[in-house]
N, C-alpha and C positions, 0 to 999 in steps of 0.2 A: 158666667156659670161654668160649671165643669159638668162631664159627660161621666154616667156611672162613678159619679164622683168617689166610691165609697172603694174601687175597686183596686188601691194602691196595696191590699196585700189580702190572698185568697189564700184557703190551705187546701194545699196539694195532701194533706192526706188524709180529709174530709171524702164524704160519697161526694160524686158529679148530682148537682144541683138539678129538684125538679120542672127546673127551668130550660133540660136541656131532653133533646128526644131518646128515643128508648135503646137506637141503635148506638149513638154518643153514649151511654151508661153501660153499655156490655163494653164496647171497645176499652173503656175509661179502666178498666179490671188491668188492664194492663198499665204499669205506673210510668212510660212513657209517655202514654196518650196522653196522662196528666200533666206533666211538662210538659209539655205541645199548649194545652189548653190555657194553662195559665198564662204563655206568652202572648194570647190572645183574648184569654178575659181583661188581661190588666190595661185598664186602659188611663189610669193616672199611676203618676207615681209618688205623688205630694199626700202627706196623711191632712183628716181635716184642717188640724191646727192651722199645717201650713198651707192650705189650700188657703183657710182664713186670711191668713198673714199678707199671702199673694195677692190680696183683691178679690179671690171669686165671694159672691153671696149668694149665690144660689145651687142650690143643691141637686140634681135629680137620683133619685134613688129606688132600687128592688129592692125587695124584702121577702123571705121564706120563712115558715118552721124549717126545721132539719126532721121528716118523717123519718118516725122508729126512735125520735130520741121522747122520755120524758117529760112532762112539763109541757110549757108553750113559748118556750124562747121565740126568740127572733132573731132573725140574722141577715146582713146585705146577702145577696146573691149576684153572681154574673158566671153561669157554667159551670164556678167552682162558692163553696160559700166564705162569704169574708166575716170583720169580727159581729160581735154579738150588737144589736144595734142600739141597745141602753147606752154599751161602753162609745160609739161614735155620737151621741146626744150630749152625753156627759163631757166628751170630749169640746164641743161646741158650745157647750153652755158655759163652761168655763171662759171661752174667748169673749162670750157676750156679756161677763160680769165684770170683763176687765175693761170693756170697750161697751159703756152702756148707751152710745148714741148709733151705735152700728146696728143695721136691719139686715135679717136674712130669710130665704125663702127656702122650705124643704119642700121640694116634690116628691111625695110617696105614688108611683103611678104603676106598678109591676107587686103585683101579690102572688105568692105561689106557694102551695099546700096550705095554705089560709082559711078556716074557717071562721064563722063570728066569733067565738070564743075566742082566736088565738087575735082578730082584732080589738075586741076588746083589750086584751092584755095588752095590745101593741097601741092604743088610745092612752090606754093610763100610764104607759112608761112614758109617752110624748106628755101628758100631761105633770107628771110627777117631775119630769126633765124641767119642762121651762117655764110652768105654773103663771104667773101674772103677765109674762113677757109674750104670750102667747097673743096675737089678734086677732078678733070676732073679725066673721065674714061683714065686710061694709060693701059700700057703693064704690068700684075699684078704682076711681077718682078720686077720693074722697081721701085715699092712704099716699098722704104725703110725708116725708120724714117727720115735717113740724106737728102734725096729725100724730106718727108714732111716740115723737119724742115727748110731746106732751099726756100721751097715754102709759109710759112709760112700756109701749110694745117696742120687742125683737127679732120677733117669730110669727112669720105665716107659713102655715100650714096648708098644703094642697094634697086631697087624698079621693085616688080616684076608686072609691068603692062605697055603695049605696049607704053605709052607716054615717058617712059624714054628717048626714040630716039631723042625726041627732043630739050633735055639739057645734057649740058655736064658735070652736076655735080651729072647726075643721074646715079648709076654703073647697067649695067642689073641683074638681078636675077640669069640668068645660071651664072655668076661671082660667086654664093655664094650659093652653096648646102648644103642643109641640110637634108639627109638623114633621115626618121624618123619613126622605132622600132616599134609603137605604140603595145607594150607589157606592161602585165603588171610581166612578169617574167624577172627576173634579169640576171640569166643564160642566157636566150633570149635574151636582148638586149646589155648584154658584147659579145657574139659571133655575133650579130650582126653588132655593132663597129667594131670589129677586120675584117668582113669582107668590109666594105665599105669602110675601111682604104686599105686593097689591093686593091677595086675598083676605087681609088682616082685619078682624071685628075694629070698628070705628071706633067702637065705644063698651067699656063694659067686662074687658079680660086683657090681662097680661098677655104676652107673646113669646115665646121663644125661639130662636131662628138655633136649628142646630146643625153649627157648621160641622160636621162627624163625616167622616166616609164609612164605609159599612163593608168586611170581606163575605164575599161570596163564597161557598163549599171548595169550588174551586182555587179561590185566591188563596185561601187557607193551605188547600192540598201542595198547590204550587210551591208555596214559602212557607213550610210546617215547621221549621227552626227558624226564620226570623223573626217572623212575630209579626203583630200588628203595628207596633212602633216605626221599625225598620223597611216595612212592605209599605205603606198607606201613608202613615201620619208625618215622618220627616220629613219625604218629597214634596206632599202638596199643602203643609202647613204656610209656607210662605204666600203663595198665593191667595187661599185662605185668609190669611191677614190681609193683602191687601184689598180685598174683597169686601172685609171690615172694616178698615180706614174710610173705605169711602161713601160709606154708608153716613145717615141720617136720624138721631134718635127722635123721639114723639110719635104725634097722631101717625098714623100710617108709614112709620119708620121701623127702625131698632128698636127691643125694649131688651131683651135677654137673649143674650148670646151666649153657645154653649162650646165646648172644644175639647178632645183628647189630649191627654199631656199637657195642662195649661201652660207649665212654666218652659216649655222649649222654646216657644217664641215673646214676644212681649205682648201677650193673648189680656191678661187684664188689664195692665197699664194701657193699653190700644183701646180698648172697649171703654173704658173709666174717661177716658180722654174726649172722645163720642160728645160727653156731659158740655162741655163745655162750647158743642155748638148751641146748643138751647140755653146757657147761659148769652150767649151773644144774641141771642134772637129777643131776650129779655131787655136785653140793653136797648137794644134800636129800636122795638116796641116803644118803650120809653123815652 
C-alpha cells in the first residue's frame, strides 16, 4: 500500500486545504509558504497508474470539497488539493479492465468540508467509477481472490463515515485499522509496528501496519527546503525494509503495508514476496 497515495501532484496555486489550521492559511497568502508546503505534502511521486504497475493495491486516501467553489466536486487533499477524485477512479478503473484478475482496496478515511450531499455525490461517482466490480461487505474471511474472481469483483471500498450503512458496496472503517506512529524516530515507529501487530483483531478486519515517519512543526521548521523526502523518508527507508523482510503474513502477522515514496526502495516487490511464506506453510500443511 502507498501512504496519501494520491499526493504525487498538488496545486500550489489552489487555497491551502481545509485540512490544515487557520494560522497555516494566513501564512500560505505568501506563495513561498506554498512551496515549502508542497515539499512536504508530496509524499509519493508515482501517479496511480504507476503506483498500479509497481504492485501497490491498496489505496489510502482524503478527500475535500474545495469551499467557495460551485457545485460539489471532490478532490484528494494533503495541505494543498490534488486532482479531481472522478479523474484518479477513472484513472484506476482503467488498470482494472485491463488486468481483470487484480483486487484493489480504496481507503476513503479523511473527509473535510464534507457534508451528506457532497457524500452522496462522492458515493455515486465511486459507484458510476467501478459499477459491478465493486464488493459487498462479506465475512472478511470469506474475500479470497477465488471468492473475487469468481464474483467478478475488483474493488473494496472502505469509508469511514456513518453513511456507509446504507450501501452495500461500502466496507465500514473499523474493517480497516490503521494504527498510526506519528513519530518522527525510527526506533519508535519499528517498536511501534511490532507492537500493534500483537494488538491485531484475530479475526474479522484487514490491518494495516503503516510504516510512515511523521515531521513534527519543528522538523518541518528545521528543514523547510528539503522537504520530507530528503529529511525522513531516504535515511530511514532502508531500515524500514528491513523491518518488513522479516516479518510474517497471516493470522496475527502482516496483512497491508503502507510507505512514502514506494518506488525508492524495493517496497512492493518486498512486501509481495511476504506471500510466499504462506505459500510454504501450505505446502508442509500438506
Amino acid at each position: 500500500g502507498s501512504h496519501d497515495s494520491f499526493s504525487y501532484w498538488v496545486d500550489e496555486k489552489s487555497p491551502v486545504g481545509p485540512d490544515q489550521a487557520t494560522a497555516i492559511k494566513r501564512l500560505a497568502r505568501i506563495s513561498l509558504v506554498k512551496k515549502i508546503m508542497k515539499k512536504w505534502s508530496v509524499t509519493q511521486n508515482l501517479t496511480f497508474k504507476e503506483q498500479l504497475e509497481g504492485g501497490i493495491r491498496y489505496f489510502d486516501l482524503r478527500v475535500s470539497s474545495k469551499p467557495g467553489e460551485i457545485g460539489q466536486e471532490i478532490y484528494f487533499i494533503h495541505g494543498l488539493f490534488g486532482i479531481k477524485v472522478r479523474d484518479g477512479l477513472k484513472e484506476i478503473n482503467t488498470f482494472l479492465e485491463q488486468h481483470p484478475k487484480e483486487v484493489i482496496f480504496l481507503d476513503f478515511n479523511h473527509f473535510y468540508a464534507m457534508d451528506d450531499s457532497h457524500h452522496y455525490f462522492l458515493i455515486n461517482r465511486i459507484r458510476t467509477a467501478f459499477g459491478s466490480k465493486l464488493c459487498s461487505v462479506e465475512c472478511v474471511e470469506y474475500v479470497t481472490l477465488q471468492y473475487m474472481w469468481e464474483k467478478k469483483h475488483q474493488v473494496l471500498i472502505f469509508y469511514h463515515y456513518p453513511l456507509y450503512q446504507e450501501y452495500p458496496f461500502l466496507w465500514p472503517g473499523n474493517k480497516m485499522p490503521a494504527p498510526w506512529a506519528n513519530t518522527t524516530n525510527v526506533h519508535k515507529l519499528l517498536q511501534f509496528l511490532e507492537t500493534t501487530l500483537e494488538e491485531r483483531s484475530r479475526y474479522g478486519t484487514f490491518h494495516v501496519s503503516q510504516a510512515i515517519l511523521t515531521p513534527r512543526v519543528k522538523t518541518i521548521a528545521r528543514h523547510l527546503i528539503r522537504g520530507l523526502k530528503n529529511t525522513l523518508v531516504h535515511r530511514n527507508l532502508p531500515m524500514i525494509l528491513n523491518w518488513v523482510k522479516a516479518q510474517k503474513p497471516g493470522v496475527m502477522g502482516v496483512n497491508i503495508i503502507t510507505s512514502d515514496f514506494v518506488e525508492l526502495v524495493d517496497f512492493a516487490a518486498t512486501v509481495i514476496a511476504l506471500n510466499d511464506l504462506l505459500l510454504e506453510e501450505d505446502e508442509s500443511a500438506t
